[in-house]
N, C-alpha and C positions, 0 to 999 in steps of 0.2 A: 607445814606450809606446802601449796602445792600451784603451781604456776602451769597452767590449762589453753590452749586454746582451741577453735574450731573456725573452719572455713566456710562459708557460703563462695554462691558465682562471684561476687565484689568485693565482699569485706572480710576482716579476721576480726574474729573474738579473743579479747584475752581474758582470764579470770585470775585473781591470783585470790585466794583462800586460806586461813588459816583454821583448822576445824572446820566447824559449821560457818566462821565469818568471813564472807567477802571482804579482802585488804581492798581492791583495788578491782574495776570492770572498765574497760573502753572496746570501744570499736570502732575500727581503724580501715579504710579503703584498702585493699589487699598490693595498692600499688605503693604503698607507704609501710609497708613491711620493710623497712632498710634501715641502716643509722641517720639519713638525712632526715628522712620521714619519724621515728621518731625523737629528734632532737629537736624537730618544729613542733612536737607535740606535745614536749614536757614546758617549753618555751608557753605553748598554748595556755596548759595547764597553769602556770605560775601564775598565770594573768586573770584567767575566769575562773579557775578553779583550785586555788592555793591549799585548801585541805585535802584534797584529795591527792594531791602531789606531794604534799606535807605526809599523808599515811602512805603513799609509795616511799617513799624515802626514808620513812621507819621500818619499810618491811625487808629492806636491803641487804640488811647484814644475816637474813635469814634465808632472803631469797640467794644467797652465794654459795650456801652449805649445803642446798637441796640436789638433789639428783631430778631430773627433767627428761621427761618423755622425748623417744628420739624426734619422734614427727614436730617436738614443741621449739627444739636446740636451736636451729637456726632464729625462730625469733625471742628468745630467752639469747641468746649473745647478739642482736640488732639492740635489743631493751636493755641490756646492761652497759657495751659497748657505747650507745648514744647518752646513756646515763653518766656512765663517765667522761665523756665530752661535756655535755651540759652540765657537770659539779663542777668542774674545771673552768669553763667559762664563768660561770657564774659566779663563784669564789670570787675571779681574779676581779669582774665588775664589782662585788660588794669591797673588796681591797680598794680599785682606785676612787671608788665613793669615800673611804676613810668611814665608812658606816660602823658605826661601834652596837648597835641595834643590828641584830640578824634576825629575821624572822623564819630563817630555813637554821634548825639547831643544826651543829656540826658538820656544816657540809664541805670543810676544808678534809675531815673523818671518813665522811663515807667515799670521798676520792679516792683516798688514798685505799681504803679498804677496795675500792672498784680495782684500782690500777695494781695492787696486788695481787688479787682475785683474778685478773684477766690478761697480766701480763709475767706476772714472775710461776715457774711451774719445776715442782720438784720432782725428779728425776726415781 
């Protein structure tokens, strides 16, 4: 797996790839490189584009065990960092729905694998 991106004057590119297959491509206004910016974007995502957020969110537990280009780090922890925001939100909304149908699999899971991932570090 390998999580890419490239700059123009305006925007970033992100790529993330497994082998020869693109997981996951956007481009993103280079002012929205942050966690606000992408936490409105996965938001986006849910609404007009549910599969493709649906395979970011399978590619997760792969994208955490990867090693990341220095130039890519800061937005590879903006994208993980607003990911785990936005699992957590959205868990909690599908909880006070009492929704017993989830159309996002385990996403109470990759929270907690995010908030492990990004907040506990072994010495």
């Amino acid at each position: 797996m390998k999580f890419s991106i490239s700059h123009s004057n305006t925007a970033l590119t992100i790529i993330i790839e497994d082998s020869a297959e693109t997981i996951f491509h956007i481009e993103l206004p280079g002012e929205q490189d942050n966690i606000a910016g992408w936490y409105i974007r996965f938001t986006y995502l849910r609404k007009t584009q549910p599969q493709e957020l649906n395979e970011l969110l399978g590619a997760i537990p792969q994208l955490l065990e990867i090693q990341v280009d220095e130039d890519a780090h800061p937005t590879y922890l903006n994208v993980l960092y607003a990911m785990f925001q936005w699992t957590g939100e959205e868990n909690h909304e599908l909880q006070k729905q009492s929704s017993t149908e989830h159309d996002i699999p385990n996403l109470y899971g990759l929270h907690q694998q995010l908030k492990h991932a990004l907040f506990n570090f072994e010495e």
